[in-house]
DRENVEX-807355 format. One record per residue (C-alpha): residue number from 1; x, y, z; residue in one letter. Coordinates in steps of 0.05 Angstrom, whole numbers, plus 5000, padded with zeros to 4 digits. Layout:
NUM/X/Y/Z/a;
...
This chain:
1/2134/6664/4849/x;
2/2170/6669/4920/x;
3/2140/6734/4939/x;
4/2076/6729/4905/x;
5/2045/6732/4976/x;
6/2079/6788/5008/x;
7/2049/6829/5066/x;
8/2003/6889/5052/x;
9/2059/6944/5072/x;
10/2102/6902/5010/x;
11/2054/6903/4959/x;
12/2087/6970/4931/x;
13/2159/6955/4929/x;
14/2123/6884/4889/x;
15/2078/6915/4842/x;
16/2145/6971/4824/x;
17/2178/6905/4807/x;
18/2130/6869/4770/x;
19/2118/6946/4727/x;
20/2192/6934/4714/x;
21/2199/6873/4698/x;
22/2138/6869/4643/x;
23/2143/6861/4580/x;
24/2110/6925/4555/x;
25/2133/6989/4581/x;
26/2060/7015/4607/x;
27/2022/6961/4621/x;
28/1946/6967/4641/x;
29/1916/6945/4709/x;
30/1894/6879/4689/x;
31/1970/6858/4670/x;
32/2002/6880/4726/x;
33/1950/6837/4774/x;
34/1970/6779/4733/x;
35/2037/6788/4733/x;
36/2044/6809/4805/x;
37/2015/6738/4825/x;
38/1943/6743/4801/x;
39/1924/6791/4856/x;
40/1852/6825/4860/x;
41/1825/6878/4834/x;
42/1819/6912/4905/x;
43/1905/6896/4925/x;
44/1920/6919/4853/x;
45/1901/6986/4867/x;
46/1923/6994/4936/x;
47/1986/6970/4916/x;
48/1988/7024/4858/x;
49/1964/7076/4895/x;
50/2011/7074/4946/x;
51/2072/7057/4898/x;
52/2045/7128/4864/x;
53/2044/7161/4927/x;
54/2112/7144/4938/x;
55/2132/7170/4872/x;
56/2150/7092/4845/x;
57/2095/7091/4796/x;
58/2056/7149/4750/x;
59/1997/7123/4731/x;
60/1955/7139/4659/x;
61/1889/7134/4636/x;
62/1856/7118/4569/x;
63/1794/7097/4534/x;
64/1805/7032/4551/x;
65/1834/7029/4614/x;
66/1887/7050/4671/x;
67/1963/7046/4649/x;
68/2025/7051/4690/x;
69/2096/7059/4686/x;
70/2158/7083/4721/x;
71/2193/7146/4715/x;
72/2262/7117/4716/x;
73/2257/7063/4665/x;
74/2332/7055/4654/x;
75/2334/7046/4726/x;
76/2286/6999/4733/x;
77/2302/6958/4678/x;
78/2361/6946/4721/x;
79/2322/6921/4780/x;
80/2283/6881/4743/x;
81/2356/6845/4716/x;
82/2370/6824/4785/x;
83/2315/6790/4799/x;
84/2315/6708/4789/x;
85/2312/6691/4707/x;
86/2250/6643/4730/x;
87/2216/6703/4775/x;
88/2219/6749/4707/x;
89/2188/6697/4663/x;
90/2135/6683/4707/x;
91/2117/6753/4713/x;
92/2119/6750/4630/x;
93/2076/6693/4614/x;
94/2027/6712/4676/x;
95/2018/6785/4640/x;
96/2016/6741/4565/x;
97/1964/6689/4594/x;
98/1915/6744/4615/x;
99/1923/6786/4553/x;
100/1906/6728/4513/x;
101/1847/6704/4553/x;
102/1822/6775/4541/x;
103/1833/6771/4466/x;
104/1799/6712/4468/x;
105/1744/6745/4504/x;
106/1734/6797/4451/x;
107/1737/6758/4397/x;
108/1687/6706/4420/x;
109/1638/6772/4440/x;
110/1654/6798/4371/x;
111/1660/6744/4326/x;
112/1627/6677/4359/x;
113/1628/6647/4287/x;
114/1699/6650/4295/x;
115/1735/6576/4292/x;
116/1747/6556/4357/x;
117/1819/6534/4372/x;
118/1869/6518/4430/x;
119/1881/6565/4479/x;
120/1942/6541/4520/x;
121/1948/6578/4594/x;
122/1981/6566/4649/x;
123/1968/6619/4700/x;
124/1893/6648/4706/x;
125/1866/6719/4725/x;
126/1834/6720/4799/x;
127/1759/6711/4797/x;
128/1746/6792/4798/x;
129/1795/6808/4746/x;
130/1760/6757/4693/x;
131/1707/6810/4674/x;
132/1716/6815/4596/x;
133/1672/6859/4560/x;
134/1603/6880/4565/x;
135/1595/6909/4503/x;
136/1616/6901/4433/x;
137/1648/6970/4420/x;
138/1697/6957/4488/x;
139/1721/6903/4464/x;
140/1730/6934/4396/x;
141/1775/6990/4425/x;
142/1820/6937/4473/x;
143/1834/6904/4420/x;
144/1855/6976/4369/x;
145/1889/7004/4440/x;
146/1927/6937/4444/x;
147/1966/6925/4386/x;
148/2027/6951/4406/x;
149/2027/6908/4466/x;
150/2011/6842/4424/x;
151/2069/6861/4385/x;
152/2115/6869/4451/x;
153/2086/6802/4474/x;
154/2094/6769/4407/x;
155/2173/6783/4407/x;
156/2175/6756/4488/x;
157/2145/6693/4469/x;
158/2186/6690/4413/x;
159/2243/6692/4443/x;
160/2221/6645/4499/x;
161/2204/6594/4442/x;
162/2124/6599/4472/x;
163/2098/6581/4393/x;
164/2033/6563/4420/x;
165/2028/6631/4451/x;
166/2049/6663/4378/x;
167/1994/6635/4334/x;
168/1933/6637/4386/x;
169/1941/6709/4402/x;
170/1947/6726/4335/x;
171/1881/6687/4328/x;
172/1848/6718/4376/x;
173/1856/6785/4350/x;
174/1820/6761/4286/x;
175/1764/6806/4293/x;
176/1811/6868/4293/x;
177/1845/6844/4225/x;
178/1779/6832/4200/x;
179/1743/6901/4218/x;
180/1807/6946/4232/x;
181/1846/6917/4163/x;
182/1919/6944/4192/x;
183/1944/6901/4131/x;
184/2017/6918/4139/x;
185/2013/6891/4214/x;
186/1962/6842/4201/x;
187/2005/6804/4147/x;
188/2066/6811/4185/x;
189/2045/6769/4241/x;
190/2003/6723/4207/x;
191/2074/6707/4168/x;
192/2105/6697/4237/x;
193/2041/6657/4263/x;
194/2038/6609/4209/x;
195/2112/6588/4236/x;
196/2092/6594/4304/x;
197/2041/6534/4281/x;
198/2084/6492/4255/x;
199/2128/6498/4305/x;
200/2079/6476/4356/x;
201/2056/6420/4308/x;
202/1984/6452/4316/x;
203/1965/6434/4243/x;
204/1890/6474/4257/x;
205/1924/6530/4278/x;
206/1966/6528/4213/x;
207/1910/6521/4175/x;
208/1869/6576/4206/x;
209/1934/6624/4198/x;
210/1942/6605/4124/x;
211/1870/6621/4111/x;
212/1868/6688/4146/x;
213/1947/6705/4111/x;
214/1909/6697/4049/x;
215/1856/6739/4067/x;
216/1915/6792/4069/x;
217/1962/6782/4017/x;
218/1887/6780/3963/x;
219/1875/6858/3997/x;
220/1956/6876/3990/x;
221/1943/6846/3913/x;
222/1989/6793/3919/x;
223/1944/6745/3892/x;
224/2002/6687/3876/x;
225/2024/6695/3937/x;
226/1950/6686/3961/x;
227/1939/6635/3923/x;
228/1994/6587/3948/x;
229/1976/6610/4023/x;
230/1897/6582/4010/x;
231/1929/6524/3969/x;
232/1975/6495/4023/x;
233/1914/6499/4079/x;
234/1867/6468/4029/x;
235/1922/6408/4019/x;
236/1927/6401/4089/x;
237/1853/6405/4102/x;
238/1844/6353/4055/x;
239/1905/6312/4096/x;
240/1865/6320/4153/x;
241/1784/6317/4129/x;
242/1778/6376/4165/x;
243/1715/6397/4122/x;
244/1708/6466/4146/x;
245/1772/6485/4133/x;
246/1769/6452/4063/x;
247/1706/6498/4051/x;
248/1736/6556/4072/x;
249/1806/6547/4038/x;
250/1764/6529/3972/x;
251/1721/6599/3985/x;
252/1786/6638/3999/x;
253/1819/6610/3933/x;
254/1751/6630/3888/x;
255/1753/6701/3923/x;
256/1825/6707/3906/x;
257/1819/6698/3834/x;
258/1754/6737/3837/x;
259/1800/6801/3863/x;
260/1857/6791/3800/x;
261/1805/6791/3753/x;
262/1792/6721/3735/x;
263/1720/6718/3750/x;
264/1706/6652/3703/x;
265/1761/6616/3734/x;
266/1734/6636/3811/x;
267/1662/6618/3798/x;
268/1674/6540/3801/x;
269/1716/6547/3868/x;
270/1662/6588/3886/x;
271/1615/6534/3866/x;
272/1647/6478/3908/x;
273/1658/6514/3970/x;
274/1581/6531/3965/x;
275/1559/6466/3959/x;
276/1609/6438/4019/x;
277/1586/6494/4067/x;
278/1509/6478/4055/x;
279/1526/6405/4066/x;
280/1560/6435/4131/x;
281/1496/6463/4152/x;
282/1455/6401/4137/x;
283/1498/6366/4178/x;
284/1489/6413/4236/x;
285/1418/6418/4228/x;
286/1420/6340/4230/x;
287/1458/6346/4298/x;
288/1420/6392/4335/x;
289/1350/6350/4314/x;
290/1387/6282/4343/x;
291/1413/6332/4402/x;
292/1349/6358/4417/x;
293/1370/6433/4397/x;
294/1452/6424/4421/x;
295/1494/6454/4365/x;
296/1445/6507/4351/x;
297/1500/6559/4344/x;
298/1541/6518/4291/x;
299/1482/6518/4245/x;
300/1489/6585/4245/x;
301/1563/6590/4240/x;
302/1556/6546/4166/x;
303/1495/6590/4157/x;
304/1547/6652/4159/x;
305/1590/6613/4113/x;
306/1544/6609/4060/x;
307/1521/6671/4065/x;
308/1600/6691/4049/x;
309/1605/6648/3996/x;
310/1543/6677/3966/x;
311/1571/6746/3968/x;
312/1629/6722/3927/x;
313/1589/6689/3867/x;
314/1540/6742/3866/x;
315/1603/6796/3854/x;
316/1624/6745/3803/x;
317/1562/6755/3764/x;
318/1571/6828/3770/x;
319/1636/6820/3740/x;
320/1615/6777/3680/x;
321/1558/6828/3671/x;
322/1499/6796/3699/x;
323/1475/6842/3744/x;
324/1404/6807/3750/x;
325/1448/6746/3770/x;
326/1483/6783/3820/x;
327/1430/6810/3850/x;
328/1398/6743/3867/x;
329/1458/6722/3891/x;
330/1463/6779/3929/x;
331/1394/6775/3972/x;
332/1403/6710/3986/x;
333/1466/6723/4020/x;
334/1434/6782/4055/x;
335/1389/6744/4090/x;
336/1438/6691/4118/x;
337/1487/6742/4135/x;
338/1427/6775/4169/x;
339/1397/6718/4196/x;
340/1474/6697/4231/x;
341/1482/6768/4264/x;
342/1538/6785/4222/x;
343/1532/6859/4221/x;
344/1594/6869/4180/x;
345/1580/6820/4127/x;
346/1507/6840/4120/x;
347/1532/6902/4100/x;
348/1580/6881/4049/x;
349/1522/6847/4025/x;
350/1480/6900/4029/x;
351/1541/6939/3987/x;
352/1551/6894/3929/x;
353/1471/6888/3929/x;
354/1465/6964/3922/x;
355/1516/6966/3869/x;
356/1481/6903/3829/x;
357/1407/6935/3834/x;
358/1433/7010/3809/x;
359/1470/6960/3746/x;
360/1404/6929/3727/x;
361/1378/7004/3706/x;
362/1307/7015/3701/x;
363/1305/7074/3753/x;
364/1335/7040/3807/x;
365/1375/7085/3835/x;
366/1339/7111/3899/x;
367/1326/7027/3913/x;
368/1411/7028/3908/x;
369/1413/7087/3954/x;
370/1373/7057/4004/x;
371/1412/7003/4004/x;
372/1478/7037/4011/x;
373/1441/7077/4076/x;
374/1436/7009/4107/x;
375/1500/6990/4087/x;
376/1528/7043/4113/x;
377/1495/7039/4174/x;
378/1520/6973/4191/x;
379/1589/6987/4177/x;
380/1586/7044/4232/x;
381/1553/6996/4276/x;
382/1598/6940/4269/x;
383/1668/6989/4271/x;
384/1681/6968/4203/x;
385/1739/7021/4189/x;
386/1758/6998/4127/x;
387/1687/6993/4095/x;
388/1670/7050/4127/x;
389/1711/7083/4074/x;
390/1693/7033/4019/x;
391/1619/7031/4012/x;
392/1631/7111/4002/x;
393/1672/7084/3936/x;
394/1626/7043/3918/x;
395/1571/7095/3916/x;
396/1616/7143/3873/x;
397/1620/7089/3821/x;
398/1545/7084/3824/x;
399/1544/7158/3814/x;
400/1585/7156/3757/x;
401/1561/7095/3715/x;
402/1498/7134/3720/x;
403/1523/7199/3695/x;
404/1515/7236/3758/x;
405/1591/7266/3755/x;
406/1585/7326/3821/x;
407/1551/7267/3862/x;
408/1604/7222/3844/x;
409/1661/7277/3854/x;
410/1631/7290/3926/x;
411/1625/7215/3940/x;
412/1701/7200/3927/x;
413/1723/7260/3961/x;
414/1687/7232/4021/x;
415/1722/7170/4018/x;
416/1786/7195/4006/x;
417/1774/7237/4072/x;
418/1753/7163/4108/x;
419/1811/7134/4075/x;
420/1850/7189/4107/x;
421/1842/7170/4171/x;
422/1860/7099/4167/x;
423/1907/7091/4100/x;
424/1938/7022/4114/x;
425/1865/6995/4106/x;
426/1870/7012/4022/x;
427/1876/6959/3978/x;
428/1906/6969/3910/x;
429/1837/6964/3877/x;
430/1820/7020/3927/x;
431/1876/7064/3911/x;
432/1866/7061/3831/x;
433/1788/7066/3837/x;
434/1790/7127/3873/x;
435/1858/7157/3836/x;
436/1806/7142/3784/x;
437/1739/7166/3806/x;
438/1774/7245/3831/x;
439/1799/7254/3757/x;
440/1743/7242/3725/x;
């Protein structure tokens, strides 16, 4: 970038132009040192604070972070058209490299189970400004603050044809999808990400897409649609003996035909994936005993896996009516989930466990309660917005099967209040058991 190092008494006329000329219309600190040239924390906000003394530049603050834009966008927008068509895309894939490397950031803080996968950048963050996050609930609320801005920068690399850039930000914000459950948003980009893959000829990316798009379309019941999502990355897992992503796109298919009611037909999906994500972790284990301990963390990731899979066949049991079968199921899956630091999934677990026990009768329902207090808990640790809401569903039900009709009334009116607050995270199933549960 020609002016990238301008003199001190410039740096406000530069950082007016790079506000102009970004993508978003308010972006946050960290973008505009990366697009101004990759400046420092220290010239970033000289620069801003003398731009906003000069009336270029009104600055913003959130939960997340300091925002700016300019009060005459029309007018800058027209500044920003003069300058050089190379000079404006630089600025744009500076401010896209360092929003991905942070989305990458959080997800690897939040989710380091997650698959690892490309990360293509061409201009990096000065040494100061490569802070990420320090704790699990900031990077939580960049990534919930930051959605509108991955959509912006979606649609510029787009249009500049950046595929690469498509499907690995949309991967990065996995943990969002996966706690947050925007489905409408979620399954919109995924669509556009599993093009983005193929058009970069980044058949793991594809794969990883496909699998999370079914994830999606099985929560927005459009399990066909599911289904052939999970079918095409199995096929081209198999193509490829990628045996993790076979495992995975065998688990996703089981779940899927688990959620439209075809329990007998998801149990032997269910079956397989188990028995290729335990040979995963013996084959870890393996490593890290030739490695002497290297590759500790992928036991655990395969550990994790399991412990997923687990979940799935022991709500299979409960659906077939074996609630003693579900319940061992259940535990087991606990523990691994536990044992991997998968707060989330350890309280699903923890969930389906509670509902299983509180089946099996016998005066089990303050063991089930307990349960669902744990549960509960580790939703609200984790950020878990959808389950959040869900477990409280779950508990109604429990009520109810046990003949406990004001407790169950109280516990669906709770989580209609939960779902409330976030209503794209309801699945159909959600929607009919709680139209179901407050006319009872």
């Amino acid at each position: 970038m020609s002016d990238t190092d301008t003199d001190p008494g410039d740096d406000a006329e530069h950082v007016y132009r790079t506000v102009a000329a970004a993508p978003m219309p308010r972006p946050r600190l960290e973008s505009i040192a990366a697009g101004a040239g990759g400046w420092d924390r220290a010239r970033t906000h000289g620069a801003l604070g003398q731009a906003t003394a000069e009336g270029h530049l009104v600055p913003s603050v959130d939960e997340v972070g300091t925002l700016a834009e300019v009060p005459d966008r029309d007018r800058a927008q027209r500044g920003a058209a003069e300058l050089p068509d190379a000079h404006r895309e630089e600025i744009a894939r500076r401010i896209a490299d360092d929003f991905l490397l942070r989305a990458t950031a959080a997800e690897h803080l939040l989710a380091p189970w997650h698959r690892a996968t490309a990360r293509t950048i061409e201009y990096a963050p000065a040494p100061d400004m490569r802070d990420g996050f320090d704790t699990a609930a900031r990077a939580r609320r960049w990534l919930a603050a930051s959605t509108d801005d991955l959509q912006v920068l979606l649609e510029e690399a787009a249009r500049r044809r950046w595929w690469h850039w498509v499907w690995q930000a949309v991967h990065a914000f996995w943990p969002h999808w996966h706690l947050a459950r925007p489905l409408t948003l979620a399954r919109q980009v995924h669509e556009d990400a599993v093009l983005a893959a193929q058009r970069d000829g980044a058949r793991v990316g594809e794969r990883e897409m496909l699998t999370s798009l079914a994830v999606i379309l099985r929560s927005q019941g459009e399990h066909e649609q599911a289904l052939t999502a999970s079918g095409r990355a199995l096929t081209s897992a198999r193509e490829d003996e990628d045996a993790r992503a076979e495992a995975q796109a065998t688990n996703q298919h089981g779940s899927i035909l688990l959620d439209a009611g075809r329990p007998l037909e998801a149990r032997p999906h269910l079956e397989q994936a188990l028995a290729l994500r335990s040979d995963l972790v013996e084959q870890a284990r393996a490593h890290v005993e030739r490695h002497q301990g290297a590759g500790a963390g992928e036991v655990r990731t395969f550990r994790r896996q399991v412990g997923l899979t687990l979940v799935t066949l022991g709500r299979v049991e409960q659906a077939l009516g074996n609630a003693g079968g579900a319940v061992r199921y259940l535990r087991e899956a606990a523990a691994a989930l536990e044992e991997a630091g998968d707060t989330h999934d350890h309280g699903r677990a923890l969930a389906y466990l509670a509902a299983a026990t509180a089946a099996r009768g016998g005066g089990r329902l303050r063991e089930a309660a307990e349960l669902y207090d744990h549960a509960e808990q580790a939703f609200t640790t984790a950020g878990s917005t959808a389950w959040w809401a869900r477990v409280r569903l779950l508990r109604g039900r429990t009520a109810l099967d046990a003949g406990q009709h004001e407790a169950a009334r109280e516990e669906f009116t709770e989580a209609a209040r939960r779902f409330a607050l976030a209503p794209d995270t309801m699945t159909p199933q959600d929607r009919e058991h709680l139209t179901t549960g407050l006319t009872q």
